[in-house]
Backbone bond lengths (Angstrom), bond angles and torsions (degrees), N, CA, C in turn:
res aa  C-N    CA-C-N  psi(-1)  N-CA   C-N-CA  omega(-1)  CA-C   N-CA-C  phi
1 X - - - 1.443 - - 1.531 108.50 -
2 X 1.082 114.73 127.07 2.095 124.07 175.06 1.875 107.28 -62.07
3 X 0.679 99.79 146.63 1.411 103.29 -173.98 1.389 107.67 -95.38
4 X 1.423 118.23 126.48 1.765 125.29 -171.62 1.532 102.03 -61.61
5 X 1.306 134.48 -25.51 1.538 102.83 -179.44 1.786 79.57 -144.64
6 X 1.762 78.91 163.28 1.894 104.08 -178.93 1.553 100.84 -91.72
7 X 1.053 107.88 166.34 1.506 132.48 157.09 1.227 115.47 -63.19
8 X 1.650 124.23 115.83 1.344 113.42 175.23 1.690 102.90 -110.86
9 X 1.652 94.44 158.67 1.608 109.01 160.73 1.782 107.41 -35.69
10 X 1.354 109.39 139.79 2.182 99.42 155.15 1.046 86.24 -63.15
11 X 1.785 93.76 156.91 2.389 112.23 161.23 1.013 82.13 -36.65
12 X 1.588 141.36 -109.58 0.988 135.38 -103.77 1.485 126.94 -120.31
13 X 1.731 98.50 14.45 1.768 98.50 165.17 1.069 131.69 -67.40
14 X 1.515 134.05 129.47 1.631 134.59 -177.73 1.421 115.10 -33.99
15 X 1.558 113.46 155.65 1.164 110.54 -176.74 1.550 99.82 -138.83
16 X 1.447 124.34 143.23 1.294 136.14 -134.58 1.675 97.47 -144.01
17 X 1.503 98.61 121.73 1.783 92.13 -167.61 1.157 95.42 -161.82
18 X 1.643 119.16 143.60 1.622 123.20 155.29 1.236 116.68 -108.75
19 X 1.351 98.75 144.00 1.575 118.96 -170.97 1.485 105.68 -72.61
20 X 1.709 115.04 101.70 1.487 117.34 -179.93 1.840 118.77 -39.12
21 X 1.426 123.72 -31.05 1.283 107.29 -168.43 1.199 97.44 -114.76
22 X 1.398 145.57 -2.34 1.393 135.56 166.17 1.825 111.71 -92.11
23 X 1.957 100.15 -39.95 1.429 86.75 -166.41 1.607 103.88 109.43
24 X 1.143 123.66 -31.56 1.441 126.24 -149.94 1.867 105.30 -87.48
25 X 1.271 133.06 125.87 1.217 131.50 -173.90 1.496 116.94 -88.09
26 X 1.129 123.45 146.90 1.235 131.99 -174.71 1.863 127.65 -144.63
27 X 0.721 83.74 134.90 1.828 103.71 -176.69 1.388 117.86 -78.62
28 X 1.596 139.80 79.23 1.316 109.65 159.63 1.684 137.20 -97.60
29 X 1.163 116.96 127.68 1.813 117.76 -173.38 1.312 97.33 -120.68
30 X 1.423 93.90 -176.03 1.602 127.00 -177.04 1.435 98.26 -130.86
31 X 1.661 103.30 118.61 1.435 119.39 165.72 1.409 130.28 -111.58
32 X 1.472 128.12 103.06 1.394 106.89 -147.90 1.840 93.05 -106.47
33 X 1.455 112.38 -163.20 1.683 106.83 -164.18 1.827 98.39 -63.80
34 X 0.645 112.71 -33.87 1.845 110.30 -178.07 1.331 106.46 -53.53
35 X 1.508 118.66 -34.67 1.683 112.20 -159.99 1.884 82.93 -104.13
36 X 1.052 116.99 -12.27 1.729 111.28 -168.49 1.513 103.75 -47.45
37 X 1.519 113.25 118.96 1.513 121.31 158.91 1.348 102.82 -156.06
38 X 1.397 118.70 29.21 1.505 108.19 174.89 1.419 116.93 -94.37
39 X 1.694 117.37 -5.16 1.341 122.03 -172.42 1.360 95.25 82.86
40 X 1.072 159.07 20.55 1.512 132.73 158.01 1.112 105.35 -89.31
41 X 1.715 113.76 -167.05 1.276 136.63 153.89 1.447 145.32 -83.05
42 X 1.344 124.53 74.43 1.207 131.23 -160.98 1.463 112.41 112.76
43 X 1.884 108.09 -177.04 0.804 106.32 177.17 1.580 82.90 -107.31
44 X 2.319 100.48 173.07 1.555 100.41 143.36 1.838 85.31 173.99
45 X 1.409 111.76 -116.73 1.388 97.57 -160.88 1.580 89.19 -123.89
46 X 1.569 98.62 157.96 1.743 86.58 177.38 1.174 94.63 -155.95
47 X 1.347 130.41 162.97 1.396 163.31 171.79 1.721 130.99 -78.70
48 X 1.042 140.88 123.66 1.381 131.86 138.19 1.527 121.31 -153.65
49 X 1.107 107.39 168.16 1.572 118.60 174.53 0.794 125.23 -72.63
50 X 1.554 121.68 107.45 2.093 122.38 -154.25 1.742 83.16 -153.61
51 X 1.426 102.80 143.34 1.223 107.66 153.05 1.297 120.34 -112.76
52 X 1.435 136.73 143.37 1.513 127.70 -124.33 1.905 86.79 -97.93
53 X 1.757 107.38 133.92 1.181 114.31 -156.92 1.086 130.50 112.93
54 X 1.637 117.29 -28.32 1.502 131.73 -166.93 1.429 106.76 -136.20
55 X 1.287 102.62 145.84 1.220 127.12 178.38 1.856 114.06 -57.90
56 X 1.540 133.46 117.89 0.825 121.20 -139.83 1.656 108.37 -81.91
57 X 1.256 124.55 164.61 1.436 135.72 -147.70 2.177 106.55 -97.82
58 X 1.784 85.67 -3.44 1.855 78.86 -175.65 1.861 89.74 -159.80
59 X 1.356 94.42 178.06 1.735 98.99 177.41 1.695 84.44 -86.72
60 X 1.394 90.59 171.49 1.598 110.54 -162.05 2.020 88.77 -114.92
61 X 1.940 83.71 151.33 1.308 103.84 -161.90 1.506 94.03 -100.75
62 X 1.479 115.94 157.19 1.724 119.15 -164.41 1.315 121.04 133.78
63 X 1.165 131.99 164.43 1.481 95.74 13.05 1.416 109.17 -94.97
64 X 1.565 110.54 -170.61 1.661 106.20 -174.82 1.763 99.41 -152.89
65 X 1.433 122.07 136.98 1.152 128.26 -158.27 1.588 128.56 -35.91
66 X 1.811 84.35 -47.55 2.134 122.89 -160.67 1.488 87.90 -133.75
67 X 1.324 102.22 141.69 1.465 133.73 149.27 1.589 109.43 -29.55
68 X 1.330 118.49 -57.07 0.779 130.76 -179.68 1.484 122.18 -51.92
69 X 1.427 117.21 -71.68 1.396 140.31 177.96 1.772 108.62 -43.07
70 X 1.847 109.70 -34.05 1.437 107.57 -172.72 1.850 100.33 -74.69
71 X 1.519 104.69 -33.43 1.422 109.47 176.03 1.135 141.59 -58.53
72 X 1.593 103.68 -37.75 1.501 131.50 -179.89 1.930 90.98 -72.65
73 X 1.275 115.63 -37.56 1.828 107.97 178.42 1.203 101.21 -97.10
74 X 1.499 160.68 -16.57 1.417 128.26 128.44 1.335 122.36 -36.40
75 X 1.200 137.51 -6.79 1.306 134.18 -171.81 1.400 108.03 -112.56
76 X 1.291 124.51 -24.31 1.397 120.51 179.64 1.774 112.30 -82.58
77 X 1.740 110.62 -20.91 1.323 96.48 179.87 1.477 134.97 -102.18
78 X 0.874 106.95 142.07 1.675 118.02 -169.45 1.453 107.42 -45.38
79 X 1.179 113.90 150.66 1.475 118.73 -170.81 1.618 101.31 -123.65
């Protein structure tokens, strides 16, 4: 028997992905004022280039509203 619902991600566990035409790996989380040390403004979701294990390779981009939205702009930039 198929099981009526899938397994989802938690809200707010990182999500870990390579960019099919560069190759290049990327990190997206949620940093709210408690975790704030990136120097921006606010909290929300943000981005960087980490390979999972390692300390990440650039400052992180953000913040950005949705999980989504920080992903969809890891994906637009050139690597």
């Amino acid at each position: 028997m198929a099981p009526t619902s899938y397994p989802q991600r938690p809200c707010r566990e990182p999500l870990f992905d390579i960019d099919p035409r560069t190759g290049f790996n990327i990190e997206v989380f949620f940093a709210d004022r408690a975790l704030e040390t990136f120097g921006r403004c606010g909290a929300g979701w943000f981005w960087w280039s980490r390979r999972r294990g390692y300390p990440p390779s650039g400052p992180a981009a953000g913040p950005f509203p949705t999980s989504y939205a920080a992903y969809r702009h890891a994906m637009t930039i050139d690597a």
